[in-house]
N, CA and C atoms as an extended XYZ file, in Angstrom:
528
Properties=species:S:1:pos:R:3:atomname:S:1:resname:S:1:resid:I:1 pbc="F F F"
N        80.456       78.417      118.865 N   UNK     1
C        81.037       79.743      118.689 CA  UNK     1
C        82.541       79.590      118.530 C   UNK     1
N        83.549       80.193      117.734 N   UNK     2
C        84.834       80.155      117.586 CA  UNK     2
C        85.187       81.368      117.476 C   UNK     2
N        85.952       81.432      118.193 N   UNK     3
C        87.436       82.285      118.776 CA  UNK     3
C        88.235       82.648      118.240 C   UNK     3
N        88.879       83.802      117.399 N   UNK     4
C        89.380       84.336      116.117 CA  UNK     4
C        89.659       85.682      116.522 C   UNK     4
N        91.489       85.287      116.965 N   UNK     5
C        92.106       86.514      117.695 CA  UNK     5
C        91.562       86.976      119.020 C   UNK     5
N        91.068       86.347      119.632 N   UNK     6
C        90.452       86.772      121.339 CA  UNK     6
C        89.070       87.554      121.172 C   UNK     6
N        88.453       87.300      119.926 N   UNK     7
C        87.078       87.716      119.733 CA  UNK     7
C        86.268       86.676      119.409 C   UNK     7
N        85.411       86.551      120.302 N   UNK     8
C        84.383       85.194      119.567 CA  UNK     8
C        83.591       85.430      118.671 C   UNK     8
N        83.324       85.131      117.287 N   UNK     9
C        82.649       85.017      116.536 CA  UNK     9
C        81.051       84.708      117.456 C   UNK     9
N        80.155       85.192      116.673 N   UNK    10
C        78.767       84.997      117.177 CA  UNK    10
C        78.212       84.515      115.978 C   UNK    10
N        77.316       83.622      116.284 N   UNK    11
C        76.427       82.411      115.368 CA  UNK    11
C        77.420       81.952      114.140 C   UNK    11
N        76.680       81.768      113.182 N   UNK    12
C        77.362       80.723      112.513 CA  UNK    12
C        77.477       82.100      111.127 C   UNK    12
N        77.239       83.530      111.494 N   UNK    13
C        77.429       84.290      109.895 CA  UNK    13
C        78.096       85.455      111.086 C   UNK    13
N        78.651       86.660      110.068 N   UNK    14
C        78.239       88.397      110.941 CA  UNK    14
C        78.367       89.247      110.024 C   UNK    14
N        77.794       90.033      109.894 N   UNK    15
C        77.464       91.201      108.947 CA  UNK    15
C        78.535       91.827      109.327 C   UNK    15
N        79.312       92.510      108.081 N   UNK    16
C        80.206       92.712      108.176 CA  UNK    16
C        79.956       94.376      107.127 C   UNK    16
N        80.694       95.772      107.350 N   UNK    17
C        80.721       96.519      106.726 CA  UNK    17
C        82.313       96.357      105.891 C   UNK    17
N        81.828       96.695      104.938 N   UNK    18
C        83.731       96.457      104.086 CA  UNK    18
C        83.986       97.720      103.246 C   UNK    18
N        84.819       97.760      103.506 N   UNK    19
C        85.741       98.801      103.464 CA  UNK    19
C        87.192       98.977      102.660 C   UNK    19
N        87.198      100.352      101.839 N   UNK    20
C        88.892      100.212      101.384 CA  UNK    20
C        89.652      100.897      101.927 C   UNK    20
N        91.227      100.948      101.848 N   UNK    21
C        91.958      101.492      102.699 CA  UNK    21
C        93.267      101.215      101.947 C   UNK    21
N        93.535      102.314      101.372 N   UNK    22
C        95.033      101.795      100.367 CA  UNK    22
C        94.780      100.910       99.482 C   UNK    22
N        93.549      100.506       99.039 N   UNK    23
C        93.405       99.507       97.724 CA  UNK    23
C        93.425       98.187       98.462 C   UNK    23
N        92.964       97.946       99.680 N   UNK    24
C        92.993       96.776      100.174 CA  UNK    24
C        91.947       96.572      100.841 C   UNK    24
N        91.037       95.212      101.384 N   UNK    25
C        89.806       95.407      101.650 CA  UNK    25
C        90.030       95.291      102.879 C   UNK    25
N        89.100       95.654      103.932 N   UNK    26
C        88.855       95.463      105.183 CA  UNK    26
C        87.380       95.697      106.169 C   UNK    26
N        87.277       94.821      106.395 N   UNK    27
C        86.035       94.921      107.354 CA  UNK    27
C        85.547       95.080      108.751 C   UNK    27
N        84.409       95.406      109.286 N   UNK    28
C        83.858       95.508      110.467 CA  UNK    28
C        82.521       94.640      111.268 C   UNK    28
N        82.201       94.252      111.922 N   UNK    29
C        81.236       94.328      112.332 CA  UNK    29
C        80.449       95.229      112.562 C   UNK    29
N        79.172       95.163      111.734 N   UNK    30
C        78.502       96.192      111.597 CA  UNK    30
C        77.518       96.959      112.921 C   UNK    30
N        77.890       95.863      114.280 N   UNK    31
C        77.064       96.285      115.112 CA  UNK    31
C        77.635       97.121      115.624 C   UNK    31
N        79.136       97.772      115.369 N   UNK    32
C        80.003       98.078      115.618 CA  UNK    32
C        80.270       99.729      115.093 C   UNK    32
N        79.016       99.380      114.007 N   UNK    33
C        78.886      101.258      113.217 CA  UNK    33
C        77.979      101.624      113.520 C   UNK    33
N        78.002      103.093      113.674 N   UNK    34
C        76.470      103.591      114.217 CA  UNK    34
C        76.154      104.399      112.640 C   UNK    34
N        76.416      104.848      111.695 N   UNK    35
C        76.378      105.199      110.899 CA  UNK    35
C        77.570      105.401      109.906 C   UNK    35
N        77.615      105.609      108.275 N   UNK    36
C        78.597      106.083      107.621 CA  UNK    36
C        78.144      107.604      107.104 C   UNK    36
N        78.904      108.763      106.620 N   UNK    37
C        78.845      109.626      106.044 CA  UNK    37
C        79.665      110.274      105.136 C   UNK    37
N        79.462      111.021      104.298 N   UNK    38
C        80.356      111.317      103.131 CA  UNK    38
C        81.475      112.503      104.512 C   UNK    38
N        82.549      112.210      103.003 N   UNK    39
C        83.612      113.339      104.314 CA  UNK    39
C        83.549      114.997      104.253 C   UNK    39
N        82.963      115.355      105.286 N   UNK    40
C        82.605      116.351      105.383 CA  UNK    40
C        83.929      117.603      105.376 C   UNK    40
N        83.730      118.567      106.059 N   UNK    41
C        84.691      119.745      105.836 CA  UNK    41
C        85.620      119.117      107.251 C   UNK    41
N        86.557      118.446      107.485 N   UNK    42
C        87.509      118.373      108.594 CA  UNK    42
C        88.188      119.555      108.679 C   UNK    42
N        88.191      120.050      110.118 N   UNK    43
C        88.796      121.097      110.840 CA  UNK    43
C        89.614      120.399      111.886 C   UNK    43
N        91.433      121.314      111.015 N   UNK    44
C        92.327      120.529      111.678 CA  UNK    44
C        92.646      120.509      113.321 C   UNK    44
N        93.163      120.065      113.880 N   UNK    45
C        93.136      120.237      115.733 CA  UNK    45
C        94.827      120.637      115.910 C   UNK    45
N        94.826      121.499      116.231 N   UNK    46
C        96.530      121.696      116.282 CA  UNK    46
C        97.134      120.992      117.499 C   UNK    46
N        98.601      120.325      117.593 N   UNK    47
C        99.027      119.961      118.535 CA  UNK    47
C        98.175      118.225      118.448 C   UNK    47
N        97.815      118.039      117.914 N   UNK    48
C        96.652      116.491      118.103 CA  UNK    48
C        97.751      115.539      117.374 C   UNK    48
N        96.934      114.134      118.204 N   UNK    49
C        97.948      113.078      117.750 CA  UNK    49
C        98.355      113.103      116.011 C   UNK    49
N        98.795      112.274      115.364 N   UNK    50
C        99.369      112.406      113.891 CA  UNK    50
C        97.976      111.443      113.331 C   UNK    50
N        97.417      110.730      113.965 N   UNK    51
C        96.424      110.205      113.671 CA  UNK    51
C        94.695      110.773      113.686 C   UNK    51
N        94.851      112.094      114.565 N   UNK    52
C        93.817      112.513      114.417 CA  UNK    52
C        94.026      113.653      113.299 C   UNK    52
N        92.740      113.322      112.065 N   UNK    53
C        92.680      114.172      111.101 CA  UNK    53
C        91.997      115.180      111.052 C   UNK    53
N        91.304      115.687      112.816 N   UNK    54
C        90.529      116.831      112.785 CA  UNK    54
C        89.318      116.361      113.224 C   UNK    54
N        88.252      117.396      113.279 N   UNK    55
C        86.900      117.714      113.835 CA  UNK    55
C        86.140      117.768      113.078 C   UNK    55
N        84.909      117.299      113.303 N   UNK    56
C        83.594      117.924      111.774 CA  UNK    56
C        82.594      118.181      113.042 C   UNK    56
N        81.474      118.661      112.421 N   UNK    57
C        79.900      119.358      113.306 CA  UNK    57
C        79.470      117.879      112.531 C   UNK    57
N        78.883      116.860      113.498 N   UNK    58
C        77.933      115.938      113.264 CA  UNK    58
C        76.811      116.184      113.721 C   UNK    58
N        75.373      116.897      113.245 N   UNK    59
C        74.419      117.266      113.985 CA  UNK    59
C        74.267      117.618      115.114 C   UNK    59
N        75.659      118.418      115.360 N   UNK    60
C        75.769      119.661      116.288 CA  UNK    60
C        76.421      119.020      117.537 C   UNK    60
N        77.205      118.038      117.553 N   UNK    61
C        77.848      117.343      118.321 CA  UNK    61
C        79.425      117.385      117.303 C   UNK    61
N        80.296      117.423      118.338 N   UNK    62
C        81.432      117.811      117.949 CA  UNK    62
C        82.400      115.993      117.815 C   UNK    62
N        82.542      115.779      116.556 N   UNK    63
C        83.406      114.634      116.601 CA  UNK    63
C        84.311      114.505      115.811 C   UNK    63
N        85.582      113.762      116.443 N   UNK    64
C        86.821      113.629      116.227 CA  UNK    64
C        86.978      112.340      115.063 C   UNK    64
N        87.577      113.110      114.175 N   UNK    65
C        87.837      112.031      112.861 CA  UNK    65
C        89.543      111.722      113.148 C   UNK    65
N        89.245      110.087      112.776 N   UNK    66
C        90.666      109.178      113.156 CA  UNK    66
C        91.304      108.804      111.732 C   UNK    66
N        92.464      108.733      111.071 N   UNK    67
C        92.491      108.717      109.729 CA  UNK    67
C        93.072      107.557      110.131 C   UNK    67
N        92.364      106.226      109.640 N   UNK    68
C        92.727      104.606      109.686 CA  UNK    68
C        94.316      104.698      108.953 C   UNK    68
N        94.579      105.006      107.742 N   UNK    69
C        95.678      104.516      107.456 CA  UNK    69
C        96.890      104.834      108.268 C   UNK    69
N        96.692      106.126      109.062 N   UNK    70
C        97.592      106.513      110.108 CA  UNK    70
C        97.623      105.796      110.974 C   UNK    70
N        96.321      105.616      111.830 N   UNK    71
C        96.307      104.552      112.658 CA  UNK    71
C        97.037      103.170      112.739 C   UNK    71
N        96.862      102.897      111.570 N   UNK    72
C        96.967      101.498      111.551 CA  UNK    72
C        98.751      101.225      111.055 C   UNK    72
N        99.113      102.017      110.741 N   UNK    73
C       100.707      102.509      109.757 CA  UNK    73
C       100.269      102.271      108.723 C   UNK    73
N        99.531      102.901      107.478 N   UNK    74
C        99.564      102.201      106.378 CA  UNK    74
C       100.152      103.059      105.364 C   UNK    74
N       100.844      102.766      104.276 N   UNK    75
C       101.208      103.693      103.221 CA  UNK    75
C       100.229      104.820      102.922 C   UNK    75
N       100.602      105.944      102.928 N   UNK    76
C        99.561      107.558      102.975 CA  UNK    76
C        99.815      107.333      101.199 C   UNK    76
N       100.144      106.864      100.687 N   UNK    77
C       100.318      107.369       99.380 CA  UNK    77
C        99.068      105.695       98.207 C   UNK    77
N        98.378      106.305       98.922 N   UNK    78
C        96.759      104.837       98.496 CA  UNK    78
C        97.200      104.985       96.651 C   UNK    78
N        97.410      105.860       95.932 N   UNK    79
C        97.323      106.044       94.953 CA  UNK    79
C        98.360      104.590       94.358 C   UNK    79
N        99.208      104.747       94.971 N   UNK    80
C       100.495      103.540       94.126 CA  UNK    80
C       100.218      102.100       94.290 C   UNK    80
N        98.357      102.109       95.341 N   UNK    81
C        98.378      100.835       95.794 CA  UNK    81
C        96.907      100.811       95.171 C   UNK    81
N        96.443      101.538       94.448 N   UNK    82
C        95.102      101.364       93.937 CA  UNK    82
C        94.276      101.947       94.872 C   UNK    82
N        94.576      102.945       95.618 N   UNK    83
C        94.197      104.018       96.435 CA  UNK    83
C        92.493      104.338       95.725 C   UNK    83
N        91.488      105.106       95.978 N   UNK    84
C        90.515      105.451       95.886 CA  UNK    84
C        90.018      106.816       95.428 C   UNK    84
N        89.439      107.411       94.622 N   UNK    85
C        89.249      108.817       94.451 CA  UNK    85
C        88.759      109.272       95.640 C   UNK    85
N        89.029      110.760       96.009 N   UNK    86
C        88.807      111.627       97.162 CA  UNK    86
C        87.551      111.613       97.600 C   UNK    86
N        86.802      111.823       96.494 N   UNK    87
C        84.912      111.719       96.780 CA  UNK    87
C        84.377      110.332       97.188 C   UNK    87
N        84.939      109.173       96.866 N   UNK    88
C        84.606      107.963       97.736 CA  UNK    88
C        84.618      107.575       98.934 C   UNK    88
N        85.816      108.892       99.479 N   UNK    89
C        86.315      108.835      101.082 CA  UNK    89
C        84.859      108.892      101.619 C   UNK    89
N        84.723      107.643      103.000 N   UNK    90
C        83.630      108.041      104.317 CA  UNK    90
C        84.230      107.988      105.377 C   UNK    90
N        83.320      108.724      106.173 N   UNK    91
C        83.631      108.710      107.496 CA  UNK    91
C        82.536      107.672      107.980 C   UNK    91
N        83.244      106.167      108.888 N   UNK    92
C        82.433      105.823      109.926 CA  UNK    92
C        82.612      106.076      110.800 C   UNK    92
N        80.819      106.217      111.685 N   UNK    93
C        80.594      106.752      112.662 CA  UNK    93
C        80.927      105.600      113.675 C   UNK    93
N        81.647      105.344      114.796 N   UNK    94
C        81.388      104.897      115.827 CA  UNK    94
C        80.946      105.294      117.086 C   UNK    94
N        80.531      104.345      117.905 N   UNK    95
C        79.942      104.669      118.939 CA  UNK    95
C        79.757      104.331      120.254 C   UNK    95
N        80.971      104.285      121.447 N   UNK    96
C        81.136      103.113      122.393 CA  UNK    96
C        80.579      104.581      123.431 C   UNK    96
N        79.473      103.677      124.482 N   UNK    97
C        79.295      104.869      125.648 CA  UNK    97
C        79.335      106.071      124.831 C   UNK    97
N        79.564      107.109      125.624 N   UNK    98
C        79.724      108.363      124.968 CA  UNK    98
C        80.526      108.814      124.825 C   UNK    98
N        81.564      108.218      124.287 N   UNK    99
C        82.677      108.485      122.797 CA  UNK    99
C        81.952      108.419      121.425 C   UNK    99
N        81.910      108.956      120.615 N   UNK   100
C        81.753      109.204      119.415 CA  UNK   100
C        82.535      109.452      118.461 C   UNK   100
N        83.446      108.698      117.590 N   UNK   101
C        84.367      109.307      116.949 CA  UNK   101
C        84.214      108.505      115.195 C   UNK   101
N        84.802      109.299      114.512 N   UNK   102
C        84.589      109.037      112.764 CA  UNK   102
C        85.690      108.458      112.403 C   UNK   102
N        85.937      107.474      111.951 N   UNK   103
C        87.035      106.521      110.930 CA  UNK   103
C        86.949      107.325      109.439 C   UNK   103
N        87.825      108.032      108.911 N   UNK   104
C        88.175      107.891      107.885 CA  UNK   104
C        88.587      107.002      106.883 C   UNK   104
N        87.833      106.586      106.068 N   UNK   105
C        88.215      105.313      104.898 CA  UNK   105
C        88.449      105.772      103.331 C   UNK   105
N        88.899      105.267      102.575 N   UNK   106
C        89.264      105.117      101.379 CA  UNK   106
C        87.538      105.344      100.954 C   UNK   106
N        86.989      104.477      100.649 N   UNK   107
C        85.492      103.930      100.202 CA  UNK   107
C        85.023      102.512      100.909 C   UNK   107
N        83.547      103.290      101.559 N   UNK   108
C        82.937      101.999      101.625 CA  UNK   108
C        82.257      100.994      100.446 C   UNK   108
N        82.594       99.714      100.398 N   UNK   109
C        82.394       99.393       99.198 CA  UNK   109
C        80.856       98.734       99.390 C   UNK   109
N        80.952       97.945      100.602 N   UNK   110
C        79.823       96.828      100.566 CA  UNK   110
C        79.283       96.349      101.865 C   UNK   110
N        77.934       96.119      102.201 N   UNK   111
C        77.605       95.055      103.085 CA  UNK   111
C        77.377       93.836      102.887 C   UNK   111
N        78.098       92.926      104.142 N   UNK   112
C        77.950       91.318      103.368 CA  UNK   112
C        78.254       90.230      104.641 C   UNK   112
N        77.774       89.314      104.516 N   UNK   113
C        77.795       88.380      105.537 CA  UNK   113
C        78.985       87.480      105.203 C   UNK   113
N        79.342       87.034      106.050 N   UNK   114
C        80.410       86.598      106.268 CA  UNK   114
C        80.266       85.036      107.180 C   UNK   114
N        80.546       83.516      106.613 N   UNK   115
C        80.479       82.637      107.563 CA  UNK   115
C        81.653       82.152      108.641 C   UNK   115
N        80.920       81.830      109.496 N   UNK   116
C        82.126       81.439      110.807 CA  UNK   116
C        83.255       80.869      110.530 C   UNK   116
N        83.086       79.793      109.297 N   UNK   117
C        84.004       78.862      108.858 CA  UNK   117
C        85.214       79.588      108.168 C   UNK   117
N        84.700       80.832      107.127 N   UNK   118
C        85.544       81.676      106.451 CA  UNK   118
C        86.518       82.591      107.113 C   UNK   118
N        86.576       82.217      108.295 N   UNK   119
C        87.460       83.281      109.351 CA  UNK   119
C        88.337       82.757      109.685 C   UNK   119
N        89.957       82.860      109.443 N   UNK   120
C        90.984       82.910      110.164 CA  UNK   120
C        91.258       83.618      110.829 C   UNK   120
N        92.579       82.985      111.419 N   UNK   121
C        93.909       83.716      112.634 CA  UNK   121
C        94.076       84.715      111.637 C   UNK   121
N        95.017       86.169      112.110 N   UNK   122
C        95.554       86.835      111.495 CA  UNK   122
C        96.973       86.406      111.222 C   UNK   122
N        97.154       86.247      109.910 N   UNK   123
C        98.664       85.516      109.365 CA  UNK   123
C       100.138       86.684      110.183 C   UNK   123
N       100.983       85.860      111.013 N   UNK   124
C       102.021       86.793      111.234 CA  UNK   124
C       102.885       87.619      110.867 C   UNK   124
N       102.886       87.714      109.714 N   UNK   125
C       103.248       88.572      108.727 CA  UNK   125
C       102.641       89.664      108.730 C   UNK   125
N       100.981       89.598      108.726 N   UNK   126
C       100.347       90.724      108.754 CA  UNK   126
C       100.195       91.271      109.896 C   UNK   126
N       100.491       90.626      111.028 N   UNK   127
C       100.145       91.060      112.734 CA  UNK   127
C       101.965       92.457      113.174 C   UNK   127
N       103.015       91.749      112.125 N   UNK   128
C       104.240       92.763      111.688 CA  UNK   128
C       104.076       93.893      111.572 C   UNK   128
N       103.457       94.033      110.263 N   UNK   129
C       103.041       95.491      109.716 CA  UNK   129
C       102.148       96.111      110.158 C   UNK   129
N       101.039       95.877      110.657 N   UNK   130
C        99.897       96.699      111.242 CA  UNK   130
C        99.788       96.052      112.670 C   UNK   130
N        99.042       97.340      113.053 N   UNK   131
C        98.398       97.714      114.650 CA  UNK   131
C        97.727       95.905      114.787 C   UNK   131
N        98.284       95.227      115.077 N   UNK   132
C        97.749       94.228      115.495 CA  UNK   132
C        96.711       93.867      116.825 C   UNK   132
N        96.908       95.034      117.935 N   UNK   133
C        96.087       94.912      118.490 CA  UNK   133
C        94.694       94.913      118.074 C   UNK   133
N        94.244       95.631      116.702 N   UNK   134
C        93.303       96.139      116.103 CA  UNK   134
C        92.504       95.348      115.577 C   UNK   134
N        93.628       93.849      115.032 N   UNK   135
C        92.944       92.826      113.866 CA  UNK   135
C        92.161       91.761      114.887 C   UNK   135
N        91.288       91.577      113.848 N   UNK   136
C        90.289       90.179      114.671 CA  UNK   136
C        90.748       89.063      113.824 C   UNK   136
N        90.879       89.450      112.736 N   UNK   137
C        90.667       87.724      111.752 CA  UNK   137
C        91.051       87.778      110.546 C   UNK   137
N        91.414       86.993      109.465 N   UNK   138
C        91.076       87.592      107.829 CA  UNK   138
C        89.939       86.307      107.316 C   UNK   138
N        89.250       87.155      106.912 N   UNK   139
C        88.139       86.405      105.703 CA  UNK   139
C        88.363       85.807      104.547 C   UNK   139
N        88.141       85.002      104.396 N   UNK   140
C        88.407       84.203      103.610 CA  UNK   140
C        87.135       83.970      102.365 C   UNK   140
N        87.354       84.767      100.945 N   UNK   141
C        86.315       84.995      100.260 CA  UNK   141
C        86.859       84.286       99.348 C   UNK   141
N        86.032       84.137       97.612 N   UNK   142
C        86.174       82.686       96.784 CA  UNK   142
C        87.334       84.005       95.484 C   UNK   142
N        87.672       85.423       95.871 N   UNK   143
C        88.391       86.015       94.682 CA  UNK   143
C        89.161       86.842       95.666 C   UNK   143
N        89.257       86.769       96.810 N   UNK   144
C        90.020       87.970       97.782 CA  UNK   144
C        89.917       87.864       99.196 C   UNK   144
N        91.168       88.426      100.003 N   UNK   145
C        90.416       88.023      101.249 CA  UNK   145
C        90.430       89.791      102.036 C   UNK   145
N        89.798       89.010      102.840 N   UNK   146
C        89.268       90.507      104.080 CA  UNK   146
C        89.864       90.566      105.317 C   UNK   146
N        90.363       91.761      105.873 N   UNK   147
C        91.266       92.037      106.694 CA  UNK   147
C        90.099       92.526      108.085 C   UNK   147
N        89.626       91.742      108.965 N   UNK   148
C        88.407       92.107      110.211 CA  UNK   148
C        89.080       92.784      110.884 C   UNK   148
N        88.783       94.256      111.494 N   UNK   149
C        89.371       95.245      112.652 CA  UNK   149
C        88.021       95.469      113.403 C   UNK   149
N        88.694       95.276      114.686 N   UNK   150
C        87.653       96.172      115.821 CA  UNK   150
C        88.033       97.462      115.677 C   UNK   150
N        86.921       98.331      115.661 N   UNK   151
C        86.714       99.858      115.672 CA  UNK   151
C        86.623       99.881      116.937 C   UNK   151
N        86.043       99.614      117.806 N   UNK   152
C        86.166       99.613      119.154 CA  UNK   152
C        87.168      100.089      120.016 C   UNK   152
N        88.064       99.041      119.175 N   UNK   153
C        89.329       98.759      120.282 CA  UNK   153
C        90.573      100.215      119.603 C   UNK   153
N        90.079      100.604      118.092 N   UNK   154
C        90.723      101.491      117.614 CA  UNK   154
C        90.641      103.256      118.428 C   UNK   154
N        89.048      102.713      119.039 N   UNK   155
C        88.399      103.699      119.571 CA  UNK   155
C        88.606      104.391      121.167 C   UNK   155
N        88.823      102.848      121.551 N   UNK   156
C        89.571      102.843      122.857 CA  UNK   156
C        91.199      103.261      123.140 C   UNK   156
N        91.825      102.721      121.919 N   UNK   157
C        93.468      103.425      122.155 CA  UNK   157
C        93.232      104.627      121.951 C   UNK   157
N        91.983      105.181      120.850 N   UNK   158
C        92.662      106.807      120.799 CA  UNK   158
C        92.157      107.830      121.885 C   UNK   158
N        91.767      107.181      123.082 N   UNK   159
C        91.147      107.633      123.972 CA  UNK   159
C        91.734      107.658      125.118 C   UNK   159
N        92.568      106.287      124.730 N   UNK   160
C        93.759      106.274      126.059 CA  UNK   160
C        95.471      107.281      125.145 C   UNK   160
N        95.723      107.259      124.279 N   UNK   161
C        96.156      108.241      123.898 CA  UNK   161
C        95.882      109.442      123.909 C   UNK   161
N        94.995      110.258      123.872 N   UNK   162
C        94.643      111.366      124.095 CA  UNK   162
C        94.570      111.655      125.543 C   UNK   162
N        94.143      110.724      126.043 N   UNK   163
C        94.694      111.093      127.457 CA  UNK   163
C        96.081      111.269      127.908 C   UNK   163
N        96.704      110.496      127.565 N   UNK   164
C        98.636      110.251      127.742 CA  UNK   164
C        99.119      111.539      127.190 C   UNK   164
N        98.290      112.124      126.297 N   UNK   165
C        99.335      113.289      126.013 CA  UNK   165
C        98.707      114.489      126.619 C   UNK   165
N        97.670      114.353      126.922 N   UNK   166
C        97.184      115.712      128.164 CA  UNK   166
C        98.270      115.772      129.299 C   UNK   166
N        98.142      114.093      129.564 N   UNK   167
C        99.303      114.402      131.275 CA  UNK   167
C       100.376      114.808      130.544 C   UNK   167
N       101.080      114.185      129.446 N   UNK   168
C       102.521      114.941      129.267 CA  UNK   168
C       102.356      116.134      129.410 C   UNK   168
N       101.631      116.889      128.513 N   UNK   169
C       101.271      118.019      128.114 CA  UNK   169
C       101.574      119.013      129.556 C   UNK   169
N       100.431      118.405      130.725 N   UNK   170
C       100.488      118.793      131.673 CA  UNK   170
C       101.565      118.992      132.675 C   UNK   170
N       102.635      117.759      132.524 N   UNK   171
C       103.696      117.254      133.274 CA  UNK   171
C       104.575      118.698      132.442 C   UNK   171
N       104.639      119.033      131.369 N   UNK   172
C       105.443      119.325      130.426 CA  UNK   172
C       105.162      120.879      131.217 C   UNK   172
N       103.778      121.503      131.639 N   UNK   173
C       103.586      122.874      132.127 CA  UNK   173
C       104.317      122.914      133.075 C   UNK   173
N       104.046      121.904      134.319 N   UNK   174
C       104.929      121.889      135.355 CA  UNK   174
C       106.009      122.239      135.811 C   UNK   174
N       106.888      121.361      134.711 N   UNK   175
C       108.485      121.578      134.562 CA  UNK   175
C       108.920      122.855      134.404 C   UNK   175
N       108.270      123.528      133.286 N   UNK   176
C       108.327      124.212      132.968 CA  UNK   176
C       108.053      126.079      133.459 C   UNK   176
């Protein structure tokens, strides 16, 4: 088993969901999605982090859509980078305990396996510009490479963020 960014790779492949995001590829572990869906009607949340892009009715359960390129800092303007038409946008579903929340993406493009060997460190350059806590690895393919994020762990900050700004919020009544 090898170790790639403080995540161990499991067996010698991992299915990977891939994904665009500003014209750039990026992937997941797919054990990691509980479903994808087209992007539904988002209803905005006022006062919500800059990263949350709102609410949708997921079969009558209320879940919070995270817009990755925010998340992650990425240029909002996908178009100058080979950005994606609007109707390609999905929402993945994740699913840790009972958090439930939707990733907004560019387009999902593909499912595909991925070998142990094809996985690097994340280059420091790229750990600069983006949420590095986020990255696992880059893939290493024979025309492009792939950028691995835990959804998980994307799932977990916006959970400990949303909490941090209740107490302000709260601290903020106080004072006040």
């Amino acid at each position: 088993m090898k170790e790639v960014g403080g995540v161990k790779v499991k067996g010698l492949q991992q299915q990977l969901v891939v994904f665009k995001l500003c014209g750039e590829d990026f992937g997941v572990d797919i054990m990691q999605v509980r479903e994808i869906i087209g992007k539904e009607s988002i209803i905005s949340v006022p006062n919500a982090p800059p990263f949350v892009k709102g609410v949708i009715n997921l079969r009558g359960q209320i879940t919070t859509i995270i817009d990755l390129k925010e998340k992650l800092g990425l240029e909002l303007n996908g178009e100058s980078k080979g950005g994606s038409e609007k109707s390609e946008e999905r929402v993945i579903v994740v699913e840790d305990g009972s958090n439930t929340v939707g990733i907004l993406v560019d387009a999902v493009t593909e499912v595909m396996y991925l070998a142990e060997s094809e996985i690097d460190e994340v280059p420091p350059m790229i750990k600069q510009n983006m949420g590095a806590e986020y990255l696992m690895g880059v893939g290493k393919l024979p025309d492009r490479l792939l950028i691995l994020i835990d959804l998980k762990r994307i799932l977990n900050s916006s959970s400990n963020s949303n909490s941090s700004k209740e107490r302000e919020s709260e601290e903020m009544k106080i004072l006040t």
